[in-house]
N, C-alpha and C positions, 0 to 999 in steps of 0.2 A: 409516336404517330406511325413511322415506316413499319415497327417491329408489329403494331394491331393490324395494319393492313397487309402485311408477310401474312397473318394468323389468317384473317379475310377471306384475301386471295386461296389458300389450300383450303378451303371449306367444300363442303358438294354446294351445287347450287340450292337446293332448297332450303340447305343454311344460311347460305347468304342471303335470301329471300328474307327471311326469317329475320337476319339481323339487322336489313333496311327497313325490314317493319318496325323492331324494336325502335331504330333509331327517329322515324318519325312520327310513333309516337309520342317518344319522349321532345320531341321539339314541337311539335301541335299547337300544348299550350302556349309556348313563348312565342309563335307567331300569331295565333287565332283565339287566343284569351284576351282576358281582361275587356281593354278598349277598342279592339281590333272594328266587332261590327259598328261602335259610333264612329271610326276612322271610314269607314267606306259608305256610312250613309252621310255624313261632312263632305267627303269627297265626290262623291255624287250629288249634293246640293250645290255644291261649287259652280258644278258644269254647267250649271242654269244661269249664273249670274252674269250679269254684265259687265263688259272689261273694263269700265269705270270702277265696277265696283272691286272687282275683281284687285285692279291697280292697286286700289284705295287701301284694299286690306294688306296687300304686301308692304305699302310702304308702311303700316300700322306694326307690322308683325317684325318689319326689319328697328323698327326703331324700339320696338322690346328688346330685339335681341343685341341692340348696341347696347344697350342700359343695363343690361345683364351683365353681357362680356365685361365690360368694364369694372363690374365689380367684385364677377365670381372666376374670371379668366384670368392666372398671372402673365399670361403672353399680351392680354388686351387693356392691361388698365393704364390705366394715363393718352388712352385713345378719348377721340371725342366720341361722345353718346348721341349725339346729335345728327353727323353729317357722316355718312358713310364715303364721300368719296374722299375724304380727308384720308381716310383709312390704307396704306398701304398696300399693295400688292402682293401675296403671300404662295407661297411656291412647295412644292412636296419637299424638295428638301429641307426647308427650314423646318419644316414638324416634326417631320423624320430627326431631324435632329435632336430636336428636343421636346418629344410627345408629350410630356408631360404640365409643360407648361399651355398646351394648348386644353386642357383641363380644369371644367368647370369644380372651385371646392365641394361644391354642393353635393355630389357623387363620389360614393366608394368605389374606387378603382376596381376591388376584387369584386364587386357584384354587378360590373360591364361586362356586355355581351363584348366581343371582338371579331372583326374581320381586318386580312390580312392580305398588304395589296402593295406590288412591283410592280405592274404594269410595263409597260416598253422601256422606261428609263433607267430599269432594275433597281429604285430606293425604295428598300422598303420600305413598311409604313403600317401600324395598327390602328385602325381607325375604332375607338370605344363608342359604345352609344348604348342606351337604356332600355330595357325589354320591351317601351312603349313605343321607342323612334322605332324596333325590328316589326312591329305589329302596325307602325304607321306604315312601313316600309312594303309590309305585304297589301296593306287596303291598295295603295297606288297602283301597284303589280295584277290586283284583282281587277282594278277599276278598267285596266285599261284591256286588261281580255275582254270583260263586259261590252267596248265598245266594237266587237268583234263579235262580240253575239254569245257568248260564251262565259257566264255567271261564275263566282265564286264555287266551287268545287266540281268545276266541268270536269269532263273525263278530260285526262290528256296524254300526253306523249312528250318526253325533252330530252334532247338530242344535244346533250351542251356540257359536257365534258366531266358529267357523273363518272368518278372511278369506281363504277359497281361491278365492272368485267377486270376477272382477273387480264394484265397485258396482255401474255402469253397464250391465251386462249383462242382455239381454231375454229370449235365449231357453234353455233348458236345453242343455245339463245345470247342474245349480244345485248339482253338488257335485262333488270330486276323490276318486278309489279309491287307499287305503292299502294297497298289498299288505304291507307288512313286518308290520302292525298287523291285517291284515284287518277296513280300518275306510271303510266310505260318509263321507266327511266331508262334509255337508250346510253350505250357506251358513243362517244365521237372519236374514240380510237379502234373503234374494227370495219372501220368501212371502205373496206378496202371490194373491189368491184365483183369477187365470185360473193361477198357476203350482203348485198345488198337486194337479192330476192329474201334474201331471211325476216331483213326488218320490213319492205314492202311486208310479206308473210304475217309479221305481227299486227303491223296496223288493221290489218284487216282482220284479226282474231280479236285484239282489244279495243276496237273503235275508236278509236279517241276522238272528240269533238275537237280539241286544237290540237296542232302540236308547234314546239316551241323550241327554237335551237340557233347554232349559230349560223348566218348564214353560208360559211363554206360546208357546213354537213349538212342542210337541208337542200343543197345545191344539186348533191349526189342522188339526194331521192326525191322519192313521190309515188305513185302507182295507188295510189287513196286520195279519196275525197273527205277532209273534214270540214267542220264550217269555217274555218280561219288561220292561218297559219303568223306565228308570231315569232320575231327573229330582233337579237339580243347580241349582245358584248364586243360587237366585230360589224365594221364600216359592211355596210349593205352596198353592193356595188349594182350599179345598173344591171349587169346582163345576170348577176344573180337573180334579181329581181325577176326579172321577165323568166326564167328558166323554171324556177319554185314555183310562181305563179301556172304557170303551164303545168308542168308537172305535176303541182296537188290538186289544179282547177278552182281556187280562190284567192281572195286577196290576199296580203301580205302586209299584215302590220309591225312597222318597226319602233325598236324601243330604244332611246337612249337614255343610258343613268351612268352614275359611278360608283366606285366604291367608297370613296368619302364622301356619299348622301349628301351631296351639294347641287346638283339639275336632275332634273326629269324632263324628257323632251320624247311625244308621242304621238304615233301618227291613226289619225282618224281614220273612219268609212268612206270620208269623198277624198283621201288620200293626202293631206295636208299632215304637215311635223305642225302641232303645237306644244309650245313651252309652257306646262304648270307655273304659273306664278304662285300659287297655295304650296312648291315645293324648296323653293329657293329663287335667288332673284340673280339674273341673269344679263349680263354687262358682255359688251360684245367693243372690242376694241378694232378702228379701223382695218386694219390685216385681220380682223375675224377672229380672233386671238378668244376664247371664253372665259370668263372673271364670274365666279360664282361664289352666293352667298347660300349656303343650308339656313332652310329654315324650323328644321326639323330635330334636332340633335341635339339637346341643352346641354349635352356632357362632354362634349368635344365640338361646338360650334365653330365652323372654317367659315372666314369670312373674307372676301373677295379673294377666294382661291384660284390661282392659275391652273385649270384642271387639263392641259394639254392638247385639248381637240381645237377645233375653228371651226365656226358655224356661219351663215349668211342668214341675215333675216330677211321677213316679207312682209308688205305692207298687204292691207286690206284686210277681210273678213274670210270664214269660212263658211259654206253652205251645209256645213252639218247644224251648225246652230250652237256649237262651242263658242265660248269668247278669250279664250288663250289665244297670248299671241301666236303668231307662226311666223316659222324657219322655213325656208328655200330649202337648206340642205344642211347636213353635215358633213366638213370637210376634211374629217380625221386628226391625225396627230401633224406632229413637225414630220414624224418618221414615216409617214404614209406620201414624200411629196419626194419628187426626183429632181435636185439641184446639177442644171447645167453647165457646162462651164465659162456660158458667155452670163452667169450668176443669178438665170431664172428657176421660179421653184414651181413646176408643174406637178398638180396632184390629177385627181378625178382619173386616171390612164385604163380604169379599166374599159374607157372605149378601143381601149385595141385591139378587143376581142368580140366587140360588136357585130361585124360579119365574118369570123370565121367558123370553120365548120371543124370537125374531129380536135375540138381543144375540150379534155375532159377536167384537166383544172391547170392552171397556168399561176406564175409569181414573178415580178419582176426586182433582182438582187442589182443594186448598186453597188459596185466592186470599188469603184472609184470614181472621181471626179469628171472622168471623160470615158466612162465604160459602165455599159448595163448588159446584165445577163436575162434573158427572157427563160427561165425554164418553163417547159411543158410538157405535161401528161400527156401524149397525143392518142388520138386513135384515126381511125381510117380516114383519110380524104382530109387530114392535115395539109396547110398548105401555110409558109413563112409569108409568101406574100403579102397577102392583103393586112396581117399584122405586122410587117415589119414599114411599112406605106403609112400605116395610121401613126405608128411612132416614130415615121420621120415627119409628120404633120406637124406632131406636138412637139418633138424634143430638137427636131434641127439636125443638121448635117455635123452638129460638131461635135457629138459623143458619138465613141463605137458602139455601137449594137450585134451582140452574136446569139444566137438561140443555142441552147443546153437542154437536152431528152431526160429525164427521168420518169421512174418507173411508178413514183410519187412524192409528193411534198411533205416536205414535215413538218408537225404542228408544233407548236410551242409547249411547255413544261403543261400547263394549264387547257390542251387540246386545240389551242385556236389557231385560226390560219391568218398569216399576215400575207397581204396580197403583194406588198413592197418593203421588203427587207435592207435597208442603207447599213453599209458597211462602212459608211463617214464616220470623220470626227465631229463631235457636237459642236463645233467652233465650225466647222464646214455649213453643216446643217443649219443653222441658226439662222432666223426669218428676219430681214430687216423689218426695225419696226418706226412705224411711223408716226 
């Protein structure tokens, strides 16, 4: 894989052009054939139905897929088929351990698609699944641009960590043109701040009706108006929020999924998170803690998996006229929460940047148990104040607090930016549970 992308990388760019076309062609079929459009028109009936009925079918869907596991799963048989909370609590490392048992016979190994996923606890993990679940995987992805106003093969633009620019490169263009996909793929490793009239420069040469990214690189730009901006795989912090919104001039819709196709949780028009129950069935433990079932996957079905985030839910209804439930909020990982030393775990922090001014991107590294480092990108009329007053609010007088200048943050192997980086022991970290 390094040595094709060595070969990539020293191409001219219109090669390169040239070879992300080939390559999306060649994937097309496997996400927009076969079943693809009966997947988005089911899932667009869905959206009508009522959350009785809605309920009804999950618990219908959940009790096939005990009845299954049980007999085509060797990790699940001798489970009950019947009553899911009988079922165990099942965690990345156990699969990780032994991925194979969580494999349905029914499926030839060698003719699974695969995706490959470490995420912040570094185990890794290959999640298998059938060319149907990747084409079910796309209708939901479409559905939920659609409810942004922006239909299966809008123009767009994704800013989300496509390694289409070779690293080393200075000068634009900083992205390669999808025609099969009608998609800007944008690098999220050149945006660095002389290079950011460039990409403004493209959106406004390729229009793109959305564009789609994580939210610390759409954070950096804006200077275009498209109808909708969709933001993915990285905790949406309040003042990003408010910043992307201003600077593209629309709303902002956010998306949460995983890589083991176990939740989908998305947020509407009138600005609500609702949880697809048509995606997997979703179990929220006092501390918030996420317990999720795929209901999508027959070849690797994970069933009340600990997917590592925490979520809040909400009562009532929503005035769009969806009947999925709804989340208050997503509240990250274990690793997104800053443990005190008088043994509290405060997360949400990125209020401490609420009112300040010349913070161009900010992280906060917990070195230790009674010490945090604030780095920031500053620019003019930076001031510690008022963000070091908000995080004596929240964290108390009994951790040190010191501010550290850099000249920028580094993203992760995968281009993403983590807002709080702990340098704890997992035994540190660890959430009382209740």
């Amino acid at each position: 894989m390094k040595q094709t992308k060595d070969i990539y990388d020293a191409l001219p760019v219109w090669t390169q052009t040239l070879a992300v076309n080939v390559a999306s062609a060649r994937g097309y079929r496997q996400k927009y054939g076969g079943a693809f459009r009966r997947f988005l028109a089911q899932l667009e009936a869905n959206e009508k139905k009522s959350r009785d009925q809605l309920l009804a079918e999950q618990q219908e869907a959940v009790r096939r897929l005990l009845r299954y596991t049980t007999v085509h799963v060797p990790a699940c048989r001798g489970r009950s088929p019947e009553n899911l909370a009988e079922w165990p609590v099942l965690d990345k490392v156990a699969v990780a351990a032994e991925p194979g048992k969580f494999l349905s016979d029914e499926f030839d190994p060698r003719r699974l698609m695969e995706l490959r996923t470490s995420g912040t606890t570094g185990t890794p993990l290959a999640v298998r699944f059938p060319v149907e679940t990747h084409q079910m995987e796309m209708a939901f992805r479409w559905r939920h641009k659609a409810w942004g106003g922006t239909p299966f093969l809008s123009r767009s633009a994704y800013v989300a960590g496509h390694p289409v620019v070779p690293p080393d490169q200075q000068r634009p263009p900083f992205w390669r043109w999808d025609r099969f996909e009608q998609r800007l793929l944008c690098s999220s490793y050149h945006l660095a701040a002389d290079n950011l009239p460039a990409y403004q420069a493209a959106f406004q040469r390729y229009r793109p009706d959305f564009i789609h990214g994580y939210p610390s690189s759409l954070f950096l730009l804006g200077g275009y108006q498209p109808k909708a901006v969709f933001t993915a795989s990285e905790t949406l912090l309040d003042f990003q929020r408010a910043a992307i919104e201003r600077n593209f001039g629309v709303k902002v819709f956010n998306w949460y999924g995983n890589s083991e196709l176990t939740c989908n949780i998305v947020e509407c028009a009138a600005g609500n998170l609702h949880y697809r129950t048509d995606y997997g069935m979703l179990e929220l433990l006092a501390d918030g803690t996420m317990i999720c079932t795929g209901l999508n996957n027959p070849a690797m079905p994970l069933i009340r998996y600990r997917v590592g985030d925490r979520a809040v839910a909400k009562a009532g209804d929503c005035p769009c006229g969806c009947a999925f439930p709804l989340i208050e909020r997503i509240e990250g990982r274990i690793e997104d929460y800053v443990r005190t030393p008088d043994g509290r775990f405060v997360g949400r922090l990125d209020h401490l940047f609420k009112d300040a001014r010349g913070v161009r991107e900010a992280q906060l590294v917990q070195t230790r148990l009674d010490e945090i480092v604030i780095r920031v990108v500053k620019e003019n009329g930076f001031d510690e104040a008022p963000v070091l007053a908000e995080a004596r609010q929240r964290l108390g007088n009994s951790i040190a607090i010191r501010f550290e200048y850099v000249d920028a943050i580094k993203r992760t192997a995968a281009g993403k930016f983590r807002f709080i980086v702990s340098q704890l022991t997992r035994e540190q970290l660890e959430l009382p549970r209740l």
